[in-house]
N, C-alpha and C positions, 0 to 999 in steps of 0.2 A: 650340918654336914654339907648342905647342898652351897651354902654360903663356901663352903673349902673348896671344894673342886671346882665352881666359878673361877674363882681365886687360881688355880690352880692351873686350871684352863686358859686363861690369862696370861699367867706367864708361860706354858707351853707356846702358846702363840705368839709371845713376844721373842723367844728364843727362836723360835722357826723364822719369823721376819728376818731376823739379825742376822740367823745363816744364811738367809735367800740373797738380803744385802750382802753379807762378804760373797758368798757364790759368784754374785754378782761382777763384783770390782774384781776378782780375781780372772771373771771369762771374760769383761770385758777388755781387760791389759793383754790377755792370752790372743783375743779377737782382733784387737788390735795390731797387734806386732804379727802375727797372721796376715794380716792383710799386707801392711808393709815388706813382708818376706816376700808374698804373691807378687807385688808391685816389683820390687827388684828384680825377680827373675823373667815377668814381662820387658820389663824395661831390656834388661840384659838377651833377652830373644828377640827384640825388637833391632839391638844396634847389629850384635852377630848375623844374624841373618840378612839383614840388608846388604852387606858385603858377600852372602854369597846366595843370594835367589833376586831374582828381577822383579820386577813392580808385576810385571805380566802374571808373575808365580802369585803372587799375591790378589790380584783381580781374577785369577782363575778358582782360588777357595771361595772369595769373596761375593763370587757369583753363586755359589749353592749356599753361603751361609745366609744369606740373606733369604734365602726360603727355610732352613733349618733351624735360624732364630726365631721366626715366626711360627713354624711347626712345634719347636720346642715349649710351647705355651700349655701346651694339650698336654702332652707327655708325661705332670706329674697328676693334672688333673687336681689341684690344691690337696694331695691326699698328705702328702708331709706336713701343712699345714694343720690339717685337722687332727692328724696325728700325735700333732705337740699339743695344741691346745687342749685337746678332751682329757677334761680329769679324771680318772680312775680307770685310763684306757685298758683294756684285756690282752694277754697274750695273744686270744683267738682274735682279736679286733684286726690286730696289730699283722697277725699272719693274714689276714684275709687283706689286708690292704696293700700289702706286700704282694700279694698274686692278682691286685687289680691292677696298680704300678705296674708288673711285667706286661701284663694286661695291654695296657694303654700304651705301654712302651713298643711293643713287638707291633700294634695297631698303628702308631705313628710311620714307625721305621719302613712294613709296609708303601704306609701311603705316600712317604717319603720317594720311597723306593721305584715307587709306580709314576711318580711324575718328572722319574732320571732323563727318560726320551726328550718331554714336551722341556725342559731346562734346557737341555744341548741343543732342540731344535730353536730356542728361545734366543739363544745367544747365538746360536751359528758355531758350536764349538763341541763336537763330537764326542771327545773328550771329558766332557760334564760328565756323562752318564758312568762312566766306571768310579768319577768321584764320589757320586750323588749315591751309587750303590753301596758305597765302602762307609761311607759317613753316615748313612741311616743306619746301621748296624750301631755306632754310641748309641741310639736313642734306647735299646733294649740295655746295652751294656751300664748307661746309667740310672736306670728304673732300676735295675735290682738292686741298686745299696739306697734306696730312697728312705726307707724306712730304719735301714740301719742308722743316719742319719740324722731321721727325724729323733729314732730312740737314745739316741748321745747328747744332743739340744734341748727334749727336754727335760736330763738328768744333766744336765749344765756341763757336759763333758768335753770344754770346746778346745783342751787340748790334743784331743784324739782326731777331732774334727779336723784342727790346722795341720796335726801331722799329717792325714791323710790328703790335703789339699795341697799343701805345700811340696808332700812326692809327686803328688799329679803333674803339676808344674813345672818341676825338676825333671822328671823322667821328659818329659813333654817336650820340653825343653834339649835335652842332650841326645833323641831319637831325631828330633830336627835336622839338630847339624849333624849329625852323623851321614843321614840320610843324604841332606844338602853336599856335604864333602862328596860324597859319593856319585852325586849327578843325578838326584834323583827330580830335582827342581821343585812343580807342586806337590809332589805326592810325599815330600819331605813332608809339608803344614799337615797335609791328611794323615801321614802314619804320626805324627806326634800330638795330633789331637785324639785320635785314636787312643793311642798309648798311655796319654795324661788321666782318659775316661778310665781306661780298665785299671790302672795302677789305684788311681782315688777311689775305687770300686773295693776293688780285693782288700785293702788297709782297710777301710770300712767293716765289711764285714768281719776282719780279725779284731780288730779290734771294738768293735760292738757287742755287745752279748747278746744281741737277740738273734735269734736263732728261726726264719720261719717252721711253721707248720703247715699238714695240709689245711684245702680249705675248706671252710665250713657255714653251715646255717645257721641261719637263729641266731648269730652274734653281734647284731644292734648294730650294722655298721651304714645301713642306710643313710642313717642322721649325719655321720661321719662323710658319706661321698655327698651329700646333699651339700653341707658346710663347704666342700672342697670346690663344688661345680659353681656355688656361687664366689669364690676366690679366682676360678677360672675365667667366669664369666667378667669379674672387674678386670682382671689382667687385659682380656682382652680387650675390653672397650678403653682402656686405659692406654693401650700401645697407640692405639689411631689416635687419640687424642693426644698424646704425645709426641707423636709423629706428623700431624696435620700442618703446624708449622712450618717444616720443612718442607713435607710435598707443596704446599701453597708458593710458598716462595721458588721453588724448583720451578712448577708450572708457570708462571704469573710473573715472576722478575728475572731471572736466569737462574744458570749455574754458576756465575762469577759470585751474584748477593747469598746464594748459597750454600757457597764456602767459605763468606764470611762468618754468615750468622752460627755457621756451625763451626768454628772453627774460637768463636765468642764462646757460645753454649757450652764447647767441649773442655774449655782452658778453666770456664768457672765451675762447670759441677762436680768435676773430675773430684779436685779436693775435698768437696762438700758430699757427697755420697761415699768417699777412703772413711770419712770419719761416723757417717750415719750410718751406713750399711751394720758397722760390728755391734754401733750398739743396742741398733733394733733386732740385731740377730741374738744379745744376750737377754734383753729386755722382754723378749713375746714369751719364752718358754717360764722367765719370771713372770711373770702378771699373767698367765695362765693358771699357775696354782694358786692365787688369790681370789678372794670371794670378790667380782666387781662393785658392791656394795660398803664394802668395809673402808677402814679409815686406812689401813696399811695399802691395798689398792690406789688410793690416790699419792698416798706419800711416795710408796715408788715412781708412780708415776710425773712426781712434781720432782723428784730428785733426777729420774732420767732427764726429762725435760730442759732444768737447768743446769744439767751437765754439757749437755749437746748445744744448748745455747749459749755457753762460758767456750766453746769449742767454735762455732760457727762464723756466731754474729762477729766478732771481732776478727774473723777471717777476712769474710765479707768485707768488712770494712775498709780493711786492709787493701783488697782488691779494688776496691772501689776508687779509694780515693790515690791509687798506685794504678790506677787503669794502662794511664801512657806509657808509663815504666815497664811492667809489666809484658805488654805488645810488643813491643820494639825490641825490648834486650831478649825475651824468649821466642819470639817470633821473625822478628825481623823486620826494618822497616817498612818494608812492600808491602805489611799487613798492618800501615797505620789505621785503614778503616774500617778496622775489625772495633777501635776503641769504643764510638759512640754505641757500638751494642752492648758488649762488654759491660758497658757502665749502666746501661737501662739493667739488664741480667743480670747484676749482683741485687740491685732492689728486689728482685725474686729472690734470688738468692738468699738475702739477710733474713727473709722468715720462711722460705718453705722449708727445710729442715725438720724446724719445728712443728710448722704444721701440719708436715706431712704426717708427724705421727699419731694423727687421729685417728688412723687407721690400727695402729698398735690398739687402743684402748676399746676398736671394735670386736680385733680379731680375738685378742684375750679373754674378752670378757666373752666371747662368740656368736655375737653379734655379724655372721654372714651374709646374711639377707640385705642387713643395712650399711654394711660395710660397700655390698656392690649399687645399692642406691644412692648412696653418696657420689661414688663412683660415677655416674648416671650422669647425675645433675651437674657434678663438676664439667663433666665430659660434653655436654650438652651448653651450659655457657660459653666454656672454651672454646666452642666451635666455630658459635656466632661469634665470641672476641674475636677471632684470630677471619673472620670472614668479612667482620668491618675493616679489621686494619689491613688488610692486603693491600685494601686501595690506595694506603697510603705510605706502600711498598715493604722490604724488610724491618725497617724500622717499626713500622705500622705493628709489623708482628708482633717484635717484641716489646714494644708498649702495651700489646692487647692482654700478652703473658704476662706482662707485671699487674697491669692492672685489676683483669682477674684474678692473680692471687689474693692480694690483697680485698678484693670484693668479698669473697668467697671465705675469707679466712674466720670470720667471726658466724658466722650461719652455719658451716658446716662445724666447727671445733662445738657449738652448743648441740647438733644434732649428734655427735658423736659420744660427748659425755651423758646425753638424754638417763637415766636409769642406771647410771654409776654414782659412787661416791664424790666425783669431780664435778670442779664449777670450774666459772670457764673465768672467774676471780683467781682461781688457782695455778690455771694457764699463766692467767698476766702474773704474778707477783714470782713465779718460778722466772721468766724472762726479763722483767721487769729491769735487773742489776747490769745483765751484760747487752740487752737494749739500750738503755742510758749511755753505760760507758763507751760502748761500739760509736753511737751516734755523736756523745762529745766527743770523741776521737776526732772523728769526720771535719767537725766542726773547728776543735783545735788547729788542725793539719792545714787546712783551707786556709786559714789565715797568716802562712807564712809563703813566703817563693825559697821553693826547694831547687836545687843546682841539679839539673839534671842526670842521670845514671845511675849506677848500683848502688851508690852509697845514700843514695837521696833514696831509694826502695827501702833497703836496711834502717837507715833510719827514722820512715815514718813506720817501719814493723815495730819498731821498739816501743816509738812512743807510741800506739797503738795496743802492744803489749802490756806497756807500763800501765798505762792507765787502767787495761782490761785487767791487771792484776789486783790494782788499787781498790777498784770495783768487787771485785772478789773475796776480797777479804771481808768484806759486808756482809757475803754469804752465808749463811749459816749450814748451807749443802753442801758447797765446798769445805769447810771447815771439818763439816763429818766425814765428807769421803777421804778428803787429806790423813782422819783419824784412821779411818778403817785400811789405807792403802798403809801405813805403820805399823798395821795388832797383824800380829799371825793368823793369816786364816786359814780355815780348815783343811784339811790334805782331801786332795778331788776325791769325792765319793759317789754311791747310790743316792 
């Protein structure tokens, strides 16, 4: 008997996998073409507006947003995160978390609120402070669909998600110009930031089924805000280290070097984070319901892995060895010395992707503590990188940033799999296909003198393409996921 329900048990678990897999491909195509809808109507509020608001209208947002990005770190307090990850979360969990988000939200906005004066006295611009009052009001406005959010993500629900993001946007969008026709100049960007918060808000909660409750004791959520404050706490050592770059170079070389380097930075990651962002956002609430021990935990994980790298690396590559092209026809040639950076930054580029998501296999498996001490160590080499290379100006920098990735990439990818079913043999042979083909690409392309212009871009994409498909077909992930994006999968459910 007990031989049968092993048996039995088995394949409940192999059909559970199977559904989590199409879950999967399905939120991730969902997440995907989401993001691309987002990007269009950026794009599209980017050209319209600039024909009717001044540069001024836009350095006037841009002056509080840059304390409200940084504020914004607090505001969810990683409780969505903890949210998704905890298995067998509770209704009561779930309302309690929900009244600390408002919590922390109404505490932000607050404090937000209180440093309206010392901003406008900062800038010399009076006018800040009715901004700075009106725009910490979002921080409460989206704290309350946090959880609604969180509860759609981890029931895989990401088409309700991108409807709700994508009105944000929209509405966002169309309160702009309206505003802007109407002569409203900045307070156009602030009532349509406004507007995009509470629209993405309200759709959330309709379309969520959670419902909170009052709040309560004794519902175990301690462990819950504990996970989240150390998610907070890497956010935030991770923003200065991210950012250190740039103030170094601001300070120390000018402001001409940097707007180069950022201008390098923003052209290559833009792409490479459109494509990482959806699928770590389909992937974390997957490999939350997995045992981190199990063989189906790693297989997910080796299938994410060399999906995002069949996606990446030969992006990269692409960029890399199209640097010139690149520059010049999207740029313009005034910004040919943006190239030498460009080209050190896609060597990051071709594996942070991937490695960033070490972090996936902490946070799922919930591993908080060690997620933020990696976090640390990273943040702590980086420093010193980027504190030798100053000296030896922007460039300095981004040599410091390639180099530490790749320092760093094999020490932390073993500390991160520490006590899961993953080896870090299973890292390399997931990348292994579209590494090779990306890097013969490279190698091919170099070997010819391409005629300069669009068609000489177009066609080292191709063969860069070609080969990256040839490669591919080797895959045996790709082969599967090819299967499963064919089988009908499930109709979105609980």
């Amino acid at each position: 008997m007990s031989e049968v329900k092993t048996g039995s048990s088995k394949v409940e678990g192999a059909e559970k996998f199977s559904t989590l897999k199409r879950k999967s491909v399905r939120g991730g195509l969902v997440a995907l073409s989401s993001q691309g809808f987002t990007i269009a109507i950026q794009l599209a509020s980017t050209v319209i507006l600039a024909r009717l608001l001044t540069p001024e209208d836009y350095g006037t947002l841009a002056m509080v947003t840059a304390v409200t990005a940084f504020a914004g770190m607090f505001r969810d307090l990683g409780l969505s995160a903890a949210a998704i990850q905890k298995k067998g979360l509770t209704a009561e969990q779930q309302s309690n978390l929900f009244w600390l988000n408002v919590l922390m939200g109404g505490f932000v906005a607050v404090l937000v609120a209180a440093c309206a004066p010392f901003i406008a006295r900062f800038y010399d611009k009076p006018e800040l402070v009715g901004v700075t009052l009106v725009l910490s009001l979002n921080f409460i406005i989206v704290s309350m669909g946090a959880q609604h959010d969180a509860l759609l993500v981890r029931r895989m629900q990401f088409g309700r998600i991108s409807s709700a993001r994508i009105a944000g946007a929209a509405s966002s969008l169309v309160v702009s110009v309206v505003c802007a026709l109407k002569g409203y100049a900045y307070w156009s960007l602030v009532w349509g930031t406004m507007t995009g918060g509470a629209i993405s808000t309200l759709l959330l909660f309709v379309l969520s089924p959670f419902r909170p409750g009052l709040p309560c004791r004794g519902s175990g959520v301690r462990a819950l805000v504990g996970f989240g404050a150390n998610v907070t706490a890497f956010n935030f050592v991770n923003y200065f280290s991210r950012n250190l770059d740039k103030i170094l170079i601001g300070k120390f070389v000018g402001a001409d070097a940097l707007g180069i380097y950022g201008r390098a930075y923003q052209l290559l990651v833009f792409p490479l984070l459109t494509l990482q962002g959806p699928i770590n956002s389909v992937a974390f609430p997957a490999m939350s319901q997995l045992d981190s021990k199990s063989s189906d935990f790693r297989s997910y994980y080796c299938d994410v892995i060399s999906i995002l790298a069949l996606l990446t690396m030969p992006l990269t590559a692409w960029m890399f060895i199209s640097a010139e092209e690149i520059i010049i026809l999207f740029l313009g040639v005034e910004w040919r010395p943006v190239i030498p950076f460009f080209s050190v930054l896609a060597i990051v580029g071709f594996i942070q992707p991937v490695a960033g998501m070490r972090g996936l296999i902490l946070l799922s498996s919930g591993q908080s503590k060690r997620y933020l001490h990696q976090g640390l160590v990273c943040a702590i080499i980086t420093t010193i990188a980027f504190i030798l290379g100053i000296s030896y100006g922007a460039i300095g920098i981004a040599w410091a940033y390639a180099l530490t990735e790749w320092f760093l990439l094999v020490p932390l990818q073993l500390y991160a799999m520490k006590g899961t079913s993953i080896r870090f043999l299973d890292f390399v042979s997931s990348i292994r296909i579209p590494f090779l083909s990306s890097a013969f690409s490279i190698i091919i392309i170099s070997q010819f003198d391409f005629e300069y212009g669009i068609r000489s871009l177009a066609l080292k994409g191709v063969i860069v393409a070609a080969i990256g498909v040839v490669g591919a077909l080797f895959s045996p992930v790709l082969r599967l996921r090819l299967f499963e994006l064919l089988s009908r999968g499930e109709s979105e459910g609980v």
